[in-house]
N, C-alpha and C positions, 0 to 999 in steps of 0.2 A: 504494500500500500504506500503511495508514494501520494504526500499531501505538499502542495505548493502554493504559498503565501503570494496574494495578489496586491495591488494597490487597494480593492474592493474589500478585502480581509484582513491585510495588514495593520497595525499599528501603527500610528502617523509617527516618523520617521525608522520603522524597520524595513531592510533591505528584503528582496524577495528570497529565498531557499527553497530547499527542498528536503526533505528527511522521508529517508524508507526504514517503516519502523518495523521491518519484518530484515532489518539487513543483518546478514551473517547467519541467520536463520530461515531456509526455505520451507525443509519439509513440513510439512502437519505433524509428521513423528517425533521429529525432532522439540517441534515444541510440544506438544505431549510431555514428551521426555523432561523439560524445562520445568515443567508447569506439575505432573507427580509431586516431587518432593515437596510443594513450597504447598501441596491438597495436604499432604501429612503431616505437616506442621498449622495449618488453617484448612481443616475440612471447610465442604460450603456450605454444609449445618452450620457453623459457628456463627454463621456473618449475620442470621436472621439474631443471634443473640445480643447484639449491642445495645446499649440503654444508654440513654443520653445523660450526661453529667448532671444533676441535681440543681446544679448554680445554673445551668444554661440559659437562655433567653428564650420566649418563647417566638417562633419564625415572624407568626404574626404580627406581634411587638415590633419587630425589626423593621416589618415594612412598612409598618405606619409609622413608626420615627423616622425612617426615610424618607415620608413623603413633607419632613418639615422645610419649608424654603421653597416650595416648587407653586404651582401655578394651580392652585384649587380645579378648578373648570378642566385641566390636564391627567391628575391623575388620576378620575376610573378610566383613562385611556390606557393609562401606564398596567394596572390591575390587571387591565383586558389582555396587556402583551404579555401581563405573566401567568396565564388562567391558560392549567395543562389541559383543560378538558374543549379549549374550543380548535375550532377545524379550520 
């Protein structure tokens, strides 16, 4: 998979590149192979087990404090661009 950074996706002053993130590694086997050891040390059971720190913030919280400073009338447009469920 070879991903290449455009002026459109870019960062305003980052150069364009390229990265293959599959370099030095072709086969499927091979990463298998990769990917084994690191399942027996973090099966994929585990990962549903994570609880969130106790002090944390709640998301919600976050983005209504983000929305201080901005343009009333703007942002349930902003809500709308981050709402997973629309098409």
């Amino acid at each position: 998979m070879v991903i290449e950074t455009t002026s459109q996706n870019a960062a305003p002053g980052r150069r364009k590149r390229k990265k293959d993130f599959y370099d030095g590694v072709k086969e499927i086997e091979e990463r298998y192979a990769i990917g084994k050891p690191i399942r027996d040390k973090v099966p994929r059971e585990s990962h549903g087990l994570w609880e969130p720190p106790s002090d944390r913030k709640d998301p919600v919280d976050i983005l209504i404090e983000s929305n201080e400073g901005r343009i009333p009338q703007l942002v349930p447009i902003r809500h709308g661009r981050q709402d997973l469920k629309r098409e």
